[in-house]
C-alpha positions as CSV (number, residue, x, y, z in Angstrom):
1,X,34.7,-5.2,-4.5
2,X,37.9,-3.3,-3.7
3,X,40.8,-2.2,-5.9
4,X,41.5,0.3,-8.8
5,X,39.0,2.1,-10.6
6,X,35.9,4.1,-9.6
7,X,33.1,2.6,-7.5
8,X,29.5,2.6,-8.2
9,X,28.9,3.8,-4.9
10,X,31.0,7.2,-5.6
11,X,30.0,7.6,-9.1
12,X,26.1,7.4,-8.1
13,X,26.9,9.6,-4.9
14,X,28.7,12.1,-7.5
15,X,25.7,12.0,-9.8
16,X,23.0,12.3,-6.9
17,X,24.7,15.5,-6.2
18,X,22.7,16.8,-9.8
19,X,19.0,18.0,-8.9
20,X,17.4,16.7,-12.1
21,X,19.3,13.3,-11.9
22,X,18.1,13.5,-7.9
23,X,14.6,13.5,-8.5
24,X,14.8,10.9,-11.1
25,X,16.6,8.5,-9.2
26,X,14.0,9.1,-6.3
27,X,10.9,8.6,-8.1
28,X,12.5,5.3,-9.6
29,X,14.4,4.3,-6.1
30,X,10.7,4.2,-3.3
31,X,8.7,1.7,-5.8
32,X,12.1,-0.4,-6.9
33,X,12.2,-0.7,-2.8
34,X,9.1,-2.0,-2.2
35,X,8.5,-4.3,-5.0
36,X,11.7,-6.0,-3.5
37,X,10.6,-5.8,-0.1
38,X,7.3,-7.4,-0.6
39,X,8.8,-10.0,-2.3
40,X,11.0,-11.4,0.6
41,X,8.4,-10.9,2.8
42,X,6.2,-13.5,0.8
43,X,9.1,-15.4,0.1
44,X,10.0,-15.4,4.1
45,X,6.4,-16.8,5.4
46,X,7.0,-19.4,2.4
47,X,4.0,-18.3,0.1
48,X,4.0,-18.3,-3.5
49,X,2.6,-15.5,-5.8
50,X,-0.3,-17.4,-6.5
51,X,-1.2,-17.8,-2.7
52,X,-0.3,-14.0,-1.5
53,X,-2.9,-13.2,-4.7
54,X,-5.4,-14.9,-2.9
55,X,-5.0,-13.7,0.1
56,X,-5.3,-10.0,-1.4
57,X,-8.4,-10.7,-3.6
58,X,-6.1,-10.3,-6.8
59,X,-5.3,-12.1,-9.3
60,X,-1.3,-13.9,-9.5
61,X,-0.4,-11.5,-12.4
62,X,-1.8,-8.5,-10.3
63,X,0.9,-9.3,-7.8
64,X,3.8,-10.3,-10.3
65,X,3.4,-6.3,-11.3
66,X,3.4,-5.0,-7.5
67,X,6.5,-6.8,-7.0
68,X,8.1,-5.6,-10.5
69,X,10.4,-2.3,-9.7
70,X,9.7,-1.5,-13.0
71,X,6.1,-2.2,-13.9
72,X,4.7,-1.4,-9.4
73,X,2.4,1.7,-9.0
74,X,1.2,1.6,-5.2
75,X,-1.4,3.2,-3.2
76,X,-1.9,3.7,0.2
77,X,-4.9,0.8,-0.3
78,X,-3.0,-1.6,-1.7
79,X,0.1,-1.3,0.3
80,X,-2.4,-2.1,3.1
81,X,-4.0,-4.9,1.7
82,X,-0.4,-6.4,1.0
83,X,0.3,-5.6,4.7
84,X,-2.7,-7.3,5.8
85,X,-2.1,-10.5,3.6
86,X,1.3,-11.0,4.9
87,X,0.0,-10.2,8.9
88,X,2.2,-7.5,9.0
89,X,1.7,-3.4,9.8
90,X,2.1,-1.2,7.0
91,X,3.6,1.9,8.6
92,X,3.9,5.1,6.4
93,X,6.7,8.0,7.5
94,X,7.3,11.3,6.0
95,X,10.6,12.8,6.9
């Protein structure tokens, strides 16, 4: 969206620009990510909550949380087990 005014983008570039509002937005940004992410990846092979929870050994509402940005706490396990269920390779950087 062009035009007059400010953008998101600058005002959030602006505002990552404050430590304390840095840090925030990063611990808040990785699981928001993922929980996206492995939802399309489910949704792409054409499997429903329900069947990627089986697949996993959890329950439907297990899943519905690991693919909530708000609600998804991940470990290295999990993450795994997701990337297992959906045939695909977890991979892990630090940078």
């Amino acid at each position: 969206m062009k035009g007059k005014g400010i953008s998101l983008r600058s005002v959030l570039k602006r505002q990552l620009r404050d430590p304390e509002f840095r840090k925030a937005f990063d611990e808040e940004d990785l699981p928001a990510r993922l929980a996206v992410r492995i939802a399309k990846l489910r949704e792409a092979k054409g499997l429903t909550q329900r069947a990627l929870a089986r697949r996993m050994g959890v329950t439907q509402q297990a899943l519905s949380m690991l693919e909530s940005p708000r609600a998804a706490r991940y470990t290295l396990r999990t993450l795994q087990r997701v990337a297992d269920a959906l045939d695909r390779q977890l991979v892990v950087q630090i940078r």
